[in-house]
C-alpha positions as CSV (number, residue, x, y, z in Angstrom):
1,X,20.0,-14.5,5.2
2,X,16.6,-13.5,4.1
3,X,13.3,-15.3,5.2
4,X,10.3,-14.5,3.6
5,X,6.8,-14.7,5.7
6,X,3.3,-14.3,4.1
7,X,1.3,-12.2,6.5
8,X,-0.9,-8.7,6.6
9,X,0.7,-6.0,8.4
10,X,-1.2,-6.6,11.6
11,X,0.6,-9.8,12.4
12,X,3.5,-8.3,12.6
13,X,4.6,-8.8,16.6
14,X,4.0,-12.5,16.1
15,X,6.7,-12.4,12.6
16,X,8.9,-10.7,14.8
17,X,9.1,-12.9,18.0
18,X,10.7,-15.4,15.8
19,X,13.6,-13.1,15.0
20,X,15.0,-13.3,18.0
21,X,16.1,-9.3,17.8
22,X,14.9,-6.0,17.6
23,X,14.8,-4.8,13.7
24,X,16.9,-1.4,12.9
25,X,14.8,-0.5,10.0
26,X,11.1,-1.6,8.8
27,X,9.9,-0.6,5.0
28,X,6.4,-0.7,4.8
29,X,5.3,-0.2,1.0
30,X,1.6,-0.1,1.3
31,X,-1.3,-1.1,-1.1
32,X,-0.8,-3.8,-4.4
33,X,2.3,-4.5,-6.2
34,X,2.3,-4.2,-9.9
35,X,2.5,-7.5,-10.2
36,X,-0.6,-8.0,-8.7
37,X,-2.3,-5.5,-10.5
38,X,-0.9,-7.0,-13.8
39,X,-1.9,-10.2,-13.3
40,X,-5.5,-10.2,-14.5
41,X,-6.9,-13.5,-12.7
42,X,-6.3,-11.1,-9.0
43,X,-9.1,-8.6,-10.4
44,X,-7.8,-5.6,-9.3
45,X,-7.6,-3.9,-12.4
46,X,-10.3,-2.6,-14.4
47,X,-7.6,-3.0,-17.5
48,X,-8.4,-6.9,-17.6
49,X,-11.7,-8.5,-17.6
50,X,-11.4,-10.7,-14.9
51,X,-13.3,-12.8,-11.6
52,X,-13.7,-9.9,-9.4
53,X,-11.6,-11.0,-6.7
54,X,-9.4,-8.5,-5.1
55,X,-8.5,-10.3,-2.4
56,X,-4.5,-9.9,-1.3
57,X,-4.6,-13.7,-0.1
58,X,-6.7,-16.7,-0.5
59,X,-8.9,-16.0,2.5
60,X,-12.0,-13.9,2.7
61,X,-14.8,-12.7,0.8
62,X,-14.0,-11.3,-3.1
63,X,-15.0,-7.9,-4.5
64,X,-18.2,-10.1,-6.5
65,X,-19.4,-11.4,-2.8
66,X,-19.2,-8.3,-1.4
67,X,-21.5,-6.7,-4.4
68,X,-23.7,-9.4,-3.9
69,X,-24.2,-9.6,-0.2
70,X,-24.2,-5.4,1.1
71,X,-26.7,-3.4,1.2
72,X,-27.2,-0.5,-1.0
73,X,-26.3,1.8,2.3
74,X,-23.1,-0.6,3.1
75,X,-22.6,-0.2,-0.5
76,X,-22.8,3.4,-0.5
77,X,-20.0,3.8,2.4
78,X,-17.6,1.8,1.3
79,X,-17.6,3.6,-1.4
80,X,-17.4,7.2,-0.6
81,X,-15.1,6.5,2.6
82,X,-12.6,4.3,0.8
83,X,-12.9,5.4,-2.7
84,X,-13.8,9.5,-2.0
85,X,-16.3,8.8,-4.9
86,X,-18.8,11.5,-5.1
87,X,-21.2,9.8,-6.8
88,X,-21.2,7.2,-4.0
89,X,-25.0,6.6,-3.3
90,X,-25.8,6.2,-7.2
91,X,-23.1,3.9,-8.2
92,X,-24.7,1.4,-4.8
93,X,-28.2,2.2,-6.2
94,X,-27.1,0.7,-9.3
95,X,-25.5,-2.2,-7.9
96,X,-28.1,-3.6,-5.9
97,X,-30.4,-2.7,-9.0
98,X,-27.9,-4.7,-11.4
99,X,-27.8,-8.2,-9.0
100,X,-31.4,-8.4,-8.7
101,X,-31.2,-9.3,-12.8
102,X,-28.0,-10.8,-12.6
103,X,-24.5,-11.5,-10.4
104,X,-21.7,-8.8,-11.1
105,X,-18.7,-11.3,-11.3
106,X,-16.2,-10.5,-13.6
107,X,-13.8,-6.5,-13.6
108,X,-16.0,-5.8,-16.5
109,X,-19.3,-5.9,-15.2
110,X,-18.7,-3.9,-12.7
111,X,-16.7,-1.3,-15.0
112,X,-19.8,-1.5,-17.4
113,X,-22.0,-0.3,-14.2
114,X,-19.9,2.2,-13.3
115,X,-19.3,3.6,-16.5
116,X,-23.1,3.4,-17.3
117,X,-23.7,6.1,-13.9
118,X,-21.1,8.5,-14.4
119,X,-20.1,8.3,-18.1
120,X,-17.2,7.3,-20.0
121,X,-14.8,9.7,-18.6
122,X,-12.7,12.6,-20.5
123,X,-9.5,12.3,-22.1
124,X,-6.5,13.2,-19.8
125,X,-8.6,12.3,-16.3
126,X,-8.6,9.0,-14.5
127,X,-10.9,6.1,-15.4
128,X,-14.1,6.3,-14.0
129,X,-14.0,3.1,-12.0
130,X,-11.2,4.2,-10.5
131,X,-12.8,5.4,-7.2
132,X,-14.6,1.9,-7.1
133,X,-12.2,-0.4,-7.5
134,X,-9.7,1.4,-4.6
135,X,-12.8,1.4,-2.6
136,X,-13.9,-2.6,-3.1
137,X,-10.0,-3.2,-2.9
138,X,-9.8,-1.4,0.6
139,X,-12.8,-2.9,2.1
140,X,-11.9,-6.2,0.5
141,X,-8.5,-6.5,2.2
142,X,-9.0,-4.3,5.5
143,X,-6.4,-2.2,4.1
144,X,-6.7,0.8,6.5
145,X,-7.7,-1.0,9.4
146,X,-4.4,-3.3,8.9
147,X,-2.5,0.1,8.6
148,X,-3.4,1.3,11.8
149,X,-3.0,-2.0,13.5
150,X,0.5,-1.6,11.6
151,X,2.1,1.7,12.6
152,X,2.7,2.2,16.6
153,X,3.8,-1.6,17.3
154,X,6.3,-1.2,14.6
155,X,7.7,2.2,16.1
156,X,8.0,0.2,19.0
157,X,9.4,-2.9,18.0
158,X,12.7,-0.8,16.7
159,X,16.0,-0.5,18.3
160,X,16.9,2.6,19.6
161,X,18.1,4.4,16.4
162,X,16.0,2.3,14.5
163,X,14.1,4.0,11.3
164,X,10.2,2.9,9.8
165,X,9.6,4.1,6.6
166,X,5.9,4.3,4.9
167,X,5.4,5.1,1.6
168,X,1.4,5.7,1.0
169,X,-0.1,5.7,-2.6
170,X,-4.2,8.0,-1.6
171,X,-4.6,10.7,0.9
172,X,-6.4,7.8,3.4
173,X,-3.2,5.9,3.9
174,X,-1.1,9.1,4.0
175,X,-3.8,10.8,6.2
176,X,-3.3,8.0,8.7
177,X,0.4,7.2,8.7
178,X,0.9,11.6,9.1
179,X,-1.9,11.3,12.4
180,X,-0.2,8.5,14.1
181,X,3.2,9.5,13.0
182,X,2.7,12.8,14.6
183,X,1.4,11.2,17.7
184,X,4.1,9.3,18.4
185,X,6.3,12.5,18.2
186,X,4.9,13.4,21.3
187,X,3.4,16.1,20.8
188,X,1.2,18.2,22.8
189,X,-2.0,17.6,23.1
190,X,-3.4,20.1,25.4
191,X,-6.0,22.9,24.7
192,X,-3.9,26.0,23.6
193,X,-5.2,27.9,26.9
194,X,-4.1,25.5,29.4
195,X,-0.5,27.3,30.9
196,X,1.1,23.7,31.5
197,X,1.6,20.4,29.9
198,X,-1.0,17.9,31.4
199,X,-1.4,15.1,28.7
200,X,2.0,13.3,29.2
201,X,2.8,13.3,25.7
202,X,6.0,11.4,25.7
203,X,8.1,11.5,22.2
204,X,8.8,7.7,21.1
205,X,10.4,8.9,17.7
206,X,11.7,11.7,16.2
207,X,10.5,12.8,12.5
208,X,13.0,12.7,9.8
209,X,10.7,14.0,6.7
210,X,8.5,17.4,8.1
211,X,6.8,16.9,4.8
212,X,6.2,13.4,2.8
213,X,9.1,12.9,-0.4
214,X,7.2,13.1,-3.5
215,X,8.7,11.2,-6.6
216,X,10.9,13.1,-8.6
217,X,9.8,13.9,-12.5
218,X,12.4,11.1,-14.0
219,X,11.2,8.9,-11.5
220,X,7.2,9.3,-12.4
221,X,8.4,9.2,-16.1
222,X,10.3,5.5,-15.6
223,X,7.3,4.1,-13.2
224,X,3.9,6.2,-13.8
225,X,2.7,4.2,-10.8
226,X,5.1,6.1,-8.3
227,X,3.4,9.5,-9.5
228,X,1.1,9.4,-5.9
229,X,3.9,8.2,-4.0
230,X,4.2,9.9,-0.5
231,X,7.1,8.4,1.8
232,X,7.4,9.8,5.2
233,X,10.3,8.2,7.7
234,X,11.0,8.2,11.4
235,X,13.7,7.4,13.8
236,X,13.0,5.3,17.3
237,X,14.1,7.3,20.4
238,X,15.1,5.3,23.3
239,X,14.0,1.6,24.3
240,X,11.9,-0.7,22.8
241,X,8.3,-0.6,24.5
């Protein structure tokens, strides 16, 4: 029997406690689906001139809200801690220059701005906007902060044996999952110098991927999309805690 429940990843002790039993596996498939990026009333994609909306659910502010309503300096983070976008300051500069003629509302406008700070982009490198519209996405849907929330309850909710499964599309996602991942091996944390374990590291899983599985060739070739795919996978040891 399947049930499907509409929730972020945060919620998902409270999904659970209706199941009546501890889960022996958990998939978590992080960022947008295709379908979402596809469908060009979301405005994710810079491919379709859309509302700038971005939003994963109903509820929230949109992408075109949030242009409208940070600061250039709010602006300016979200963009270079979410997006690694180099040109981070300039792009927010242009922004809040933009609004004050008019709203930026639809994919387009905002691509447009973009484009009109760093250039069209060369043949053979990603778009651009790219870097922006991860970064508005992230901010948009609390995506890392939702990942984090994520990770250590679901080790924990597993039955002894039981397996979690990430699979990460940017270095941020990856960057957390490997951190808290790791943590949960129980590793030590002590300075190098000190001759005995003090920290109480205690291992709740055990790794079963030392490095993330990278999408073969024929793979990338049949879904493009899966080219950045990282999947790293661990096993619950013990009780549930």
């Amino acid at each position: 029997r399947v049930r499907l429940v509409c929730a972020p990843f945060s919620r998902l002790p409270e999904v659970l406690a209706g199941a009546g039993e501890a889960p022996a596996a958990i998939l978590a498939d992080l960022g947008c689906s295709s379908l979402q990026l596809d469908t060009a009333e979301r405005g994710f994609s810079f491919r379709h001139d859309a509302p700038l909306d971005m939003r994963m659910g109903r509820e929230g502010p949109t992408a075109a809200e949030l242009l409208g309503e940070l600061t250039a300096e709010e602006l300016m983070r979200i963009l270079w801690d979410y997006g690694e976008e180099r040109r981070a300051r300039a792009i927010a500069r242009a922004i809040v220059e933009r609004r004050e003629r008019s709203p930026i509302e639809t994919t387009g406008d905002l691509v447009e701005l973009v484009v009109s700070v760093l250039g069209p982009g060369r043949r053979g490198r990603i778009h651009p906007a790219t870097r922006t519209f991860q970064a508005l996405r992230i901010a948009v849907n609390d995506e890392l902060g939702e990942l984090e929330r994520f990770l250590e309850p679901a080790v924990r909710s597993l039955r002894p044996g039981g397996r979690l499964a990430v699979i990460a599309f940017h270095s941020l996602e990856d960057r957390i999952v490997k951190h808290t991942l790791r943590r949960l091996e129980g590793r030590c944390t002590c300075p190098p110098d000190v001759p005995v374990c003090r920290c109480g590291a205690t291992p709740v899983v055990r790794p079963l991927t030392r490095r993330p599985i990278r999408p073969e060739a024929a793979e990338v070739e049949a879904n493009p999309r899966s080219r950045s795919a990282r999947l790293r996978a661990v096993e619950r040891i013990g009780g549930t805690a």
